[in-house]
VMD Tcl script that draws the C-alpha trace (Angstrom):
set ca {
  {11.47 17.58 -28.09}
  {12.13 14.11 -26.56}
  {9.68 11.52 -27.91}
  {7.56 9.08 -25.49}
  {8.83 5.74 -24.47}
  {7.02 3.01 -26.36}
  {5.26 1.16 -23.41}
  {4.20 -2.30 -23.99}
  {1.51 -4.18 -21.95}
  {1.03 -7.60 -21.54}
  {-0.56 -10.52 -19.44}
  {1.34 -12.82 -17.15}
  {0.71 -15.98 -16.35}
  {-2.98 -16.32 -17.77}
  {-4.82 -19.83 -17.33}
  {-7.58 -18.64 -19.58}
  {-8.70 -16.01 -21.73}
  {-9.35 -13.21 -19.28}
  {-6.83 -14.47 -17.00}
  {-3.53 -13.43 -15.87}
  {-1.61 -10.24 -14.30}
  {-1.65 -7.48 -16.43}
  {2.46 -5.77 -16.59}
  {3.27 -2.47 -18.08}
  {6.81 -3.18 -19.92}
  {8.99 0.37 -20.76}
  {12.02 -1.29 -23.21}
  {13.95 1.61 -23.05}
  {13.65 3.49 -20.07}
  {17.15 4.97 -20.31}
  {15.74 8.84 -20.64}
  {13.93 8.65 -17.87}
  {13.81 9.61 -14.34}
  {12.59 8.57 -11.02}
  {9.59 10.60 -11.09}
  {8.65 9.63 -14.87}
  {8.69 6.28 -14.41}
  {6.18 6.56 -11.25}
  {3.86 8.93 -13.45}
  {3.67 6.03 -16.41}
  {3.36 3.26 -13.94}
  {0.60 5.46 -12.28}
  {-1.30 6.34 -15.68}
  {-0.85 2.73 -16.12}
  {-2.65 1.72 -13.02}
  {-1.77 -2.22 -13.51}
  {-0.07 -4.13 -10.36}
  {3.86 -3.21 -11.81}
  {5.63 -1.82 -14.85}
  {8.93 -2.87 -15.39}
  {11.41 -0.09 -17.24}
  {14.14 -1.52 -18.87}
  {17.81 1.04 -18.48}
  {21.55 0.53 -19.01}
  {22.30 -2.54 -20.98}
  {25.00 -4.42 -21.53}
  {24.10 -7.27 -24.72}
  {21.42 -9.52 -22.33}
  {22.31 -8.35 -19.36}
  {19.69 -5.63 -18.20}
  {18.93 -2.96 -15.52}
  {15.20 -3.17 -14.54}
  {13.11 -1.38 -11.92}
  {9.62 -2.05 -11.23}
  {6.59 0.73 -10.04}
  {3.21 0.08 -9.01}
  {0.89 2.60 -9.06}
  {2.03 4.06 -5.87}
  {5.75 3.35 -5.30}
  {8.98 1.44 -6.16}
  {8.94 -1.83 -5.54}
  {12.61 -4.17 -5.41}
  {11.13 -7.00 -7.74}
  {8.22 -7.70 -9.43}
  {7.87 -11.74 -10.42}
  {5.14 -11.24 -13.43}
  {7.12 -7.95 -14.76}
  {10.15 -9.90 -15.28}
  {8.14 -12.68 -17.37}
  {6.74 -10.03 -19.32}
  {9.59 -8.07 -19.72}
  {11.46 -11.12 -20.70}
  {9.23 -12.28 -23.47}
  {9.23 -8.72 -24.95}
  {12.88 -8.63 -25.01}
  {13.13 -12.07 -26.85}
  {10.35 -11.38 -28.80}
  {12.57 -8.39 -30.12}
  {15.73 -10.00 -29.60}
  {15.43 -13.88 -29.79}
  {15.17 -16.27 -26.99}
  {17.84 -17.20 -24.78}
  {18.76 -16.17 -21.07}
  {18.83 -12.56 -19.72}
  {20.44 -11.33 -16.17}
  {18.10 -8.54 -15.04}
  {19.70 -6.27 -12.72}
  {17.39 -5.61 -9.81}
  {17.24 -3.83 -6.68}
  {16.88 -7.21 -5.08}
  {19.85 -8.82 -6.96}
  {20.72 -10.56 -9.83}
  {18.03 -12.37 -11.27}
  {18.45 -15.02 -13.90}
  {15.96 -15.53 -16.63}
  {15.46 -17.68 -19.31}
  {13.38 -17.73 -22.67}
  {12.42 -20.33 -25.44}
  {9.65 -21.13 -27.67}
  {7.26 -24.09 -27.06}
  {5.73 -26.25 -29.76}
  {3.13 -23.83 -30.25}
  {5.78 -21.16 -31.08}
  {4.95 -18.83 -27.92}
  {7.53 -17.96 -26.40}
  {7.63 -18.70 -22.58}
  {10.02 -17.19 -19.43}
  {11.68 -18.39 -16.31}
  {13.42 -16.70 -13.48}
  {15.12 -18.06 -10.73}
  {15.22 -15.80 -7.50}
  {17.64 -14.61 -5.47}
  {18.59 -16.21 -2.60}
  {15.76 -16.75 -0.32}
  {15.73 -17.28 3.01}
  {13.03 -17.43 5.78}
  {12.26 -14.94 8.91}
  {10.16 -15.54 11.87}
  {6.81 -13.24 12.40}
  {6.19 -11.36 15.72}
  {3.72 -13.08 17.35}
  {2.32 -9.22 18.27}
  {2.43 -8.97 14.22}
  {0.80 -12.21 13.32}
  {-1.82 -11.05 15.79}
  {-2.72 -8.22 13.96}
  {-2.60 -9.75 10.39}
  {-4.72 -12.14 11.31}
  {-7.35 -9.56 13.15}
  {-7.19 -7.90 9.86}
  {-8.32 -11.17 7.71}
  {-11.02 -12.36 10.71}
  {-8.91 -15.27 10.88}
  {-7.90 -17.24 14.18}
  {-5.31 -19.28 14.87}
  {-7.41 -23.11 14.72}
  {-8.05 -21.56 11.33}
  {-4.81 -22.24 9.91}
  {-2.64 -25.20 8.23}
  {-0.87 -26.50 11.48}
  {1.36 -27.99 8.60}
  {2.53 -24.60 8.14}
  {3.09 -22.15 10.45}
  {3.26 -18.31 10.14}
  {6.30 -17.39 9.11}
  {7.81 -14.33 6.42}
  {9.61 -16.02 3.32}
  {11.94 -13.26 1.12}
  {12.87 -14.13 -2.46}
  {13.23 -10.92 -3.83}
  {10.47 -9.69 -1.74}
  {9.86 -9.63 1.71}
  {5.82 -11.86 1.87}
  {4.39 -12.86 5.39}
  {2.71 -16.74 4.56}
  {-1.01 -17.30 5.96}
  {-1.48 -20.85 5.03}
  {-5.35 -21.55 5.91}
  {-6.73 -25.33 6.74}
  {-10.37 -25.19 5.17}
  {-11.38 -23.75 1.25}
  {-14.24 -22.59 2.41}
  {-12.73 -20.25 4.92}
  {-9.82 -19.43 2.43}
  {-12.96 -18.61 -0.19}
  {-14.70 -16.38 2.56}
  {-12.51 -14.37 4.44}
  {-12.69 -10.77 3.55}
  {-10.21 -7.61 4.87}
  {-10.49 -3.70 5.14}
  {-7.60 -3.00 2.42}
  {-6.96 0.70 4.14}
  {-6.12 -1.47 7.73}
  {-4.21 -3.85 5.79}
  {-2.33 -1.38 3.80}
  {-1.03 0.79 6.88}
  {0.34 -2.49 8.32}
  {2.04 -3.61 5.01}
  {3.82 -0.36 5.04}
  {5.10 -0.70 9.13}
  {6.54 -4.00 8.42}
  {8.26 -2.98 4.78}
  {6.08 -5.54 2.66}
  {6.53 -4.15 -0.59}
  {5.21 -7.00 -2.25}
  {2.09 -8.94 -1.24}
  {0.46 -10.98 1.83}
  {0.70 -14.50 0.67}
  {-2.68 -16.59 1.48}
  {-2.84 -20.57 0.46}
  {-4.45 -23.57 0.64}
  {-3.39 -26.46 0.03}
  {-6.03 -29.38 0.40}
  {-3.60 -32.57 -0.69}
  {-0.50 -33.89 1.35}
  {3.10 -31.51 0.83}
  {4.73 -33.47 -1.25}
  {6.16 -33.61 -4.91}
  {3.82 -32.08 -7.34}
  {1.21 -30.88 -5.12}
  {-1.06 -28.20 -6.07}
  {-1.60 -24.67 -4.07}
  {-4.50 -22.15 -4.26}
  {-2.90 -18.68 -3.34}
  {-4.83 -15.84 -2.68}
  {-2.12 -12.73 -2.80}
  {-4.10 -9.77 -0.82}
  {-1.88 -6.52 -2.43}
  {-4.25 -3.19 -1.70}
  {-2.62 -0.47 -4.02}
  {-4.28 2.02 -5.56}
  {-7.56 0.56 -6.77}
  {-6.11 -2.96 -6.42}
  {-6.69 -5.42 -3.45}
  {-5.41 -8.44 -4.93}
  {-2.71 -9.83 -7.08}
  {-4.07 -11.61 -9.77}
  {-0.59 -14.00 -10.21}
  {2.37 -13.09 -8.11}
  {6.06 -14.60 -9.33}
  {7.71 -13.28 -6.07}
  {5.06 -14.66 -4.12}
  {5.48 -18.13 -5.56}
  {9.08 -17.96 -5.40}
  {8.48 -16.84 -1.95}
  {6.30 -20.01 -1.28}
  {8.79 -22.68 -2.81}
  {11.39 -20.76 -0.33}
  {8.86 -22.01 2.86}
  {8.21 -25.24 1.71}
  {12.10 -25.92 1.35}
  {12.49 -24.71 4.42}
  {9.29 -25.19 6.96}
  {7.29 -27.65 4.54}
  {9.34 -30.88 5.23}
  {9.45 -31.67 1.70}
  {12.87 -32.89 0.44}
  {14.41 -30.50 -2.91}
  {14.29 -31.32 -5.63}
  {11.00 -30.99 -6.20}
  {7.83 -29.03 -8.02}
  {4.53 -27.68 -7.44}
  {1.67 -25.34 -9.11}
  {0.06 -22.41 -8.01}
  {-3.30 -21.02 -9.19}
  {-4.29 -17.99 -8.26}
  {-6.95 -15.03 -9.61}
  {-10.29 -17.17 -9.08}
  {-11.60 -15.14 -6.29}
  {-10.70 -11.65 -8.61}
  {-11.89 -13.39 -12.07}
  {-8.25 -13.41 -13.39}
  {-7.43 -17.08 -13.26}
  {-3.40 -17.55 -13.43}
  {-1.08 -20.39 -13.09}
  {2.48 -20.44 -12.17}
  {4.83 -23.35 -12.41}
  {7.58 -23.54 -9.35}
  {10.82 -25.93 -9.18}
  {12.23 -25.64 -6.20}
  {16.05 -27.33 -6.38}
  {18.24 -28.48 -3.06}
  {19.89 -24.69 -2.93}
  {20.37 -21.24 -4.47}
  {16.80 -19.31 -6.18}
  {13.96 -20.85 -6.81}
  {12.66 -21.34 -10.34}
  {8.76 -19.88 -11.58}
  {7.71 -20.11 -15.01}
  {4.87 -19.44 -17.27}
  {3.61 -17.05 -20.14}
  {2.99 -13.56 -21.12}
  {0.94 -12.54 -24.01}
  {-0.58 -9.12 -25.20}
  {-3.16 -7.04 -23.45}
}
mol new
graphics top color blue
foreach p $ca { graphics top sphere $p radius 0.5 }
foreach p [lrange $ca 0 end-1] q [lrange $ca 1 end] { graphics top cylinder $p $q radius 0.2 }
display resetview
């Protein structure tokens, strides 16, 4: 009789007690199948599990699930999944094996002996959005167009996942806006956006250090939004290279998980070429 997989579950990200993205985390996933994995991840119910396969010292195979499908990467997975490998293993760098690509992560301890992760993303790169699309998407938030950042205009950034960007001018409409997550689904699934529908505001000037509010609208299951999404801010760093005017080097923040009581915080560096790099902490469930 094959024993179960030990399953881990942690937070990701959390700014607070209470905060953060909840991950399932399968170590050894070797024994299992397809169809196995999507039953735990379902059982699960959080946003992604991440199950750990072949191995080869630190470098790792890893897919990720949410509670309805396969997904190619999964940001806060692979910063749980690398804290529970070097809280097993010791800290140091891992290459997770993805069906995205290679992604590179990292590990240490910080003064208060926790040990924190970092990935940097595949390559990213930056696609326009049908205007017929963008029409739609924004229908589906009850958004118009003289409610958005002219700064930054609609666009799709990929770093691992494919995330349409809806930067929005005013908080108070970013607070507000509401969407039918049925509507919104059945268009995420036409245009192939297996990760989430990046919202942000950002109420300072681009530059160095500034500070974005993301709201990450992913309707899955019993889910409509991401508490902290590491694609999504990877995703974001990719757009402000490349449509933000801001010159690489340089760094922001992104909070996220107010407007779902899960506040989060991720930490982006965004270098002159190649991934981009998002950090921050997992911790037990």
């Amino acid at each position: 009789m094959t024993s179960a997989p030990e399953i881990l579950e942690l937070l990701a990200f959390a700014a607070e007690p209470g905060g953060g993205n909840p991950a399932g985390v399968v170590p050894d996933a070797v024994g299992l199948d397809t169809a196995q994995m999507q039953r735990i991840a379902t059982d699960l119910g959080h946003p992604e599990t991440a199950f750990v396969g072949q191995r080869d010292g630190r470098r790792v195979a890893v897919r990720y699930f949410s509670p309805e499908a396969e997904v190619p990467f999964c940001g806060h997975a692979t910063i749980a999944t690398a804290v529970a490998l070097a809280e097993a293993e010791g800290v140091g760098p891992f290459m997770f094996e993805t069906a995205a690509g290679v992604v590179e992560t990292s590990t240490e301890r910080d003064a208060e002996g926790r040990v924190t992760a970092g990935f940097r993303s595949v390559e990213p790169h930056l696609e326009a959005l049908d205007p017929g699309v963008a029409d739609r998407l924004l229908g589906i938030l009850g958004l118009r167009s003289d409610d958005l950042d002219e700064r930054m205009p609609l666009a799709q950034a990929f770093a691992g996942n494919l995330h349409p960007v809806v930067a929005i001018a005013s908080r108070e409409t970013f607070d507000a806006f509401t969407f039918d997550p049925a509507v919104l689904r059945t268009l995420m699934d036409e245009r192939g956006w297996k990760g989430t529908v990046i919202t942000v505001h950002i109420g300072g000037d681009l530059v160095d250090g500034l500070v974005a509010e993301a709201r990450n609208l992913f309707p899955v299951g019993e889910i409509t939004e991401d508490p902290a999404t590491g694609s999504a801010a990877a995703s974001l760093g990719a757009y402000l290279r490349e449509q933000g005017g801001l010159a690489a080097p340089f760094a922001f923040t992104v909070l996220q998980g107010r407007h779902i009581g899960r506040p989060s915080v991720l930490e982006v560096e965004v270098p002159a070429s190649r991934g981009i790099l998002v950090r921050g902490t997992a911790t037990p469930l």
